[in-house]
C-alpha angles and dihedrals in degrees: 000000000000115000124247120255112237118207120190128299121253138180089232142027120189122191133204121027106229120119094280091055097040089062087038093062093033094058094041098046089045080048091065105259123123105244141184122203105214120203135161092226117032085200101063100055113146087354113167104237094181127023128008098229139093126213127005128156108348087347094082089041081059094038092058095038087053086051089046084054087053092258120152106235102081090053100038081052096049088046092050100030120127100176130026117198129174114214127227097358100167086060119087113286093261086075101042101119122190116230133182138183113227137220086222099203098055091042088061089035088052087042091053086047097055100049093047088049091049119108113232089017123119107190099201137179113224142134103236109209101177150358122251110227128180101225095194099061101023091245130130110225099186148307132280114218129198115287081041098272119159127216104189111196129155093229131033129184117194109207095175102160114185093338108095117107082330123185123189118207120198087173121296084354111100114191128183101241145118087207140000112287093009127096129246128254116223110153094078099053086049087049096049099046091051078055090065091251112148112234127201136190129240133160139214130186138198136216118247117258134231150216100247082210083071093044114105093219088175083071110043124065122258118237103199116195123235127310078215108040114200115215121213100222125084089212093058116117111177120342117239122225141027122288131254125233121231116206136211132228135160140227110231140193100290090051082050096055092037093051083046091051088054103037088108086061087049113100093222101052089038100062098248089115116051092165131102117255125191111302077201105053101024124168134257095262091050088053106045083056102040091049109033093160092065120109098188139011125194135257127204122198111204120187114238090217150290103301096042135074095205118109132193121250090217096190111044113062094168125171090193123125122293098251094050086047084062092044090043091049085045102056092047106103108250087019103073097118101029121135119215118227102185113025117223116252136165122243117213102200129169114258126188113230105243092228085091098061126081114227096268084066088246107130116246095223094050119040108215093029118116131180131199130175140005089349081080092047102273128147125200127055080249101059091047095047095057088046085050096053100047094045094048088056097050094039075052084049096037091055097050096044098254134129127269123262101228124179119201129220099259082063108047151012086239095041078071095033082066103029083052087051105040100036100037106024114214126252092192126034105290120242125185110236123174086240092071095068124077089193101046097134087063093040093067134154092234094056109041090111098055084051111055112000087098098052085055100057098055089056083060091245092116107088116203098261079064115047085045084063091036095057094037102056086038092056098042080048077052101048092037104057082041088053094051086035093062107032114093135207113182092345092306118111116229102245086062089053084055082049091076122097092238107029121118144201091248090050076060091051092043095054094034111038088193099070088079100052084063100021112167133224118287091244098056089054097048083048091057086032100060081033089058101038094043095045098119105046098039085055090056081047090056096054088059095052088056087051093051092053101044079061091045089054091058095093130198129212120254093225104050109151096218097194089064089065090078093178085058103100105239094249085060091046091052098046090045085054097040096051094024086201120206098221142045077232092055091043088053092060093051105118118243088015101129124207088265097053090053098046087045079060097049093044089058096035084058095048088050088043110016085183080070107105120213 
């Protein structure tokens, strides 16, 4: 028998070069860890699949709170954007959400760029068919590739994306394939399977895309971007290029009845895919059944960057036939004599369910083995970034025998995003909404680096360009708020005068002419300004989160053994052993898990422990 080729050894192999496994790499191999970034296209790392844009509502929360951490896609957007936008501006500042259009192809240029030019990190180009485990102590030890050649690491984090045992569907035709033009990956269903792991199947689409040159603008509705851009990182300082416009258009009643006349030809409505797409993204076919009574629904196009001429159909990811796709494009107004250069489709890929993963993303079953991304059921390149990161720096602190770094969910967007996967599953592709955080006004754009650039640092992720910007803009927020706290008008300091609903920072300026010969950055004033307005309820915010952790600090032993609690129902006993969460506070997120079944824990938490409180 041949020999197997042995490469060289790393602390960490990450496979897979999406977004999820770009920050992955790029966290373990800042933390310290060798590490190899394995893909099967060096040419496709961080590429945008689906739409060409970063941030939106919750997304650009996470977006700025991954760049706080160290990590690369605030600044690779800001370096490709071609259009900013702030969401929901006229909301209170906790649901302000970045958002930029990307020039996707520089974005994934730039991407490439960043993981060649980082130190400690192999981009390789490899076809990874299963994962090395060593059986005897539960540990992986590495990956074999195709060609049987073995990459030995002490951590790996598989960051797979659609690409397990994927199937795209363009009507009745069924093509191997995570995306279009790329291969699909089956070894390592088929390995972690064999390792006992459960797989599921979900499924994602895409809109077809068109020649701008085809595209009727006089008749759509521009969408300009913002006079102000604001950037997502921290670090960005001015924004280069004009901006692109995005335009509007509508279906209308004749794409309705045609999408209706073909449903039998949709996969989805044909049977030919069983499995469970995004409620929240659905397609529009989903969309023309679920809401009959609609008359329109809107389109966004949405430029694929500077040097092309193709633009994104945001609004009709669609998996029908080919021919209805062109009926569907002609009778869009604007859109009457487009051509469509990438038909839509829908990919059915494997996912792991995240239950059986522990908060830190390692799996349970398999110690050293980490997952981010939509192997755990996730949709959306922000919500795999933020997984990838995290897991990147705890596969780096795995392979060198230290604890993990975990954030909870009153610090952080993806301190939910993980405590909602790991604690409750998914049984649909999870998407991050505002609505998900409790938290959520402490959990602003604006403030991600005050929240977490510390604890970065300390994981050794925050290089030292950033922590200069990072201690320079904390400390003028600092002077700043000292220097209204303790200037006074008519026996009234002048924070309390920013207290009020209506007051400005010219009204400051106004009552206080020094203010201007110092004056700080904007962004240091909006930063006092949301602190002193929001006072109040940030400080009742502030009360829950105590509560929260006095739960969180209830801990629960690894090893409890939940059928000995015999007054547990059996539905309780199964979840608890299922999760194995490592807090009352987790337990108590556990879906389906009732009061009673909380206070029977704790009873038996404090036999076992009488120093527990209730």
């Amino acid at each position: 028998m041949e020999s197997i080729r042995q490469p060289d050894s790393f602390d960490v192999v990450v496979v897979g070069a999406g977004h999820a496994g770009l920050e992955a790499a790029l966290a373990a191999a800042r933390a310290g860890s060798r590490t190899a970034l394995l893909t099967m296209n060096c040419d496709t790392v961080g590429q945008m699949s689906c739409n060409p844009a970063i941030g939106g509502v919750a997304k650009g929360q996470i977006v700025r709170e991954i760049d706080a951490l160290g990590g690369a896609m605030g600044r690779l957007a800001d370096a490709s954007a071609i259009q900013f936008r702030l969401l929901n501006r006229g909301k209170g500042p906790a649901m302000h959400s970045p958002r930029a259009q990307c020039d996707k192809k520089t974005y994934q240029r730039l991407a490439k760029l960043t993981a060649e030019r980082q130190p400690g990190l192999s981009l390789r180009q490899e076809m990874i068919e299963a994962l090395e485990v060593d059986q005897a102590r539960g540990r992986v030890i590495g990956v074999r590739c195709r060609g049987d050649v073995v990459y030995r690491a002490r951590s790996v984090v598989l960051t797979t994306g659609t690409f397990l045992q994927a199937l795209m569907h363009t009507g009745e035709v069924k093509t191997p394939g995570g995306r279009g033009g790329d291969s699909s990956a089956n070894g390592l269903s088929r390995s972690l399977a064999e390792l006992g792991f459960t797989l599921r199947r979900f499924k994602t689409g895409t809109p077809p895309r068109l020649n701008g040159r085809t595209i009727d603008f006089s008749r759509l509705e521009p969408q300009p971007g913002d006079a102000e851009p604001v950037p997502f990182s921290f670090l960005t300082r001015g924004l280069a290029g004009d901006q692109l416009d995005c335009h509007i258009t509508f279906t209308n009643q004749a794409v309705h009845d045609l999408i209706r006349r073909n449903l039998h030809r949709a996969p989805m409505y044909s049977g030919q895919i069983a499995s469970t797409g995004p409620r929240y993204c659905p397609s529009i076919e989903d969309k023309v059944v679920r809401f009959a009574d609609r008359e329109s629904h809107q389109i966004f196009l949405e430029p694929e960057g500077r040097d092309t001429l193709e633009y994104y159909c945001n609004g009709i990811s669609t998996s029908l036939p080919r021919d209805v796709q062109d009926e569907v494009i002609g009778r869009i107004p604007g859109l009457e004599h487009a051509e469509i250069m990438r038909y839509g489709y829908a990919v059915e890929y494997d996912y792991a369910p995240p239950d059986q993963l522990t908060p830190s993303l390692e799996t349970k079953a398999i110690h050293g083995l980490f997952l981010a991304g939509q192997i755990n059921g996730t949709t959306g390149y922000e919500e795999a970034a933020a997984q990838g990161l995290m897991a990147g720096l705890n596969a780096s602190r795995s392979a060198h025998g230290e604890p993990p770094v975990l954030i909870d969910r009153s610090q952080a967007y993806l301190g939910v995003l993980i405590d909602d996967l790991v604690t409750r599953g998914v049984d649909e592709p999870y998407r991050m909404f505002t609505s998900r955080a409790e938290y959520r006004l402490l959990l602003r754009h604006d403030n991600a680096d005050l929240r977490l650039t510390e604890i970065g640092r300390r994981a050794g992720l925050v290089d030292e360009e950033r922590w200069s910007a990072f201690e320079s803009r904390r400390d003028a927020i600092g002077r700043l708020r000292d220097r209204l706290g303790t200037t006074r008008r008519g026996g009234t300091s002048l924070y309390q005068v920013f207290r009020r609903p209506e007051s400005t920072w010219d009204d400051l300026c106004d009552l206080d002419g020094s203010l201007r010969d110092e004056e700080p950055a904007g962004d240091v004033i909006a930063q006092v300004a949301i602190e002193a307005k929001y006072e109040g309820y940030v400080g009742r915010q502030m009360h829950q989160i105590e509560r929260f952790r006095r739960l969180e600090g209830k801990p629960i032993p690894a090893d409890l053994d939940y059928a000995s609690i015999p007054q547990l129902r059996a539905e309780a006993r199964e979840k608890l052993d299922r999760v194995r969460p490592r807090s009352l506070g987790q337990a108590g997120r556990i879906s389906g898990l009732s009061p009673s079944d909380l206070a029977t824990l704790l009873i038996h938490l404090k036999r076992r422990d009488p120093s527990i409180s209730a």
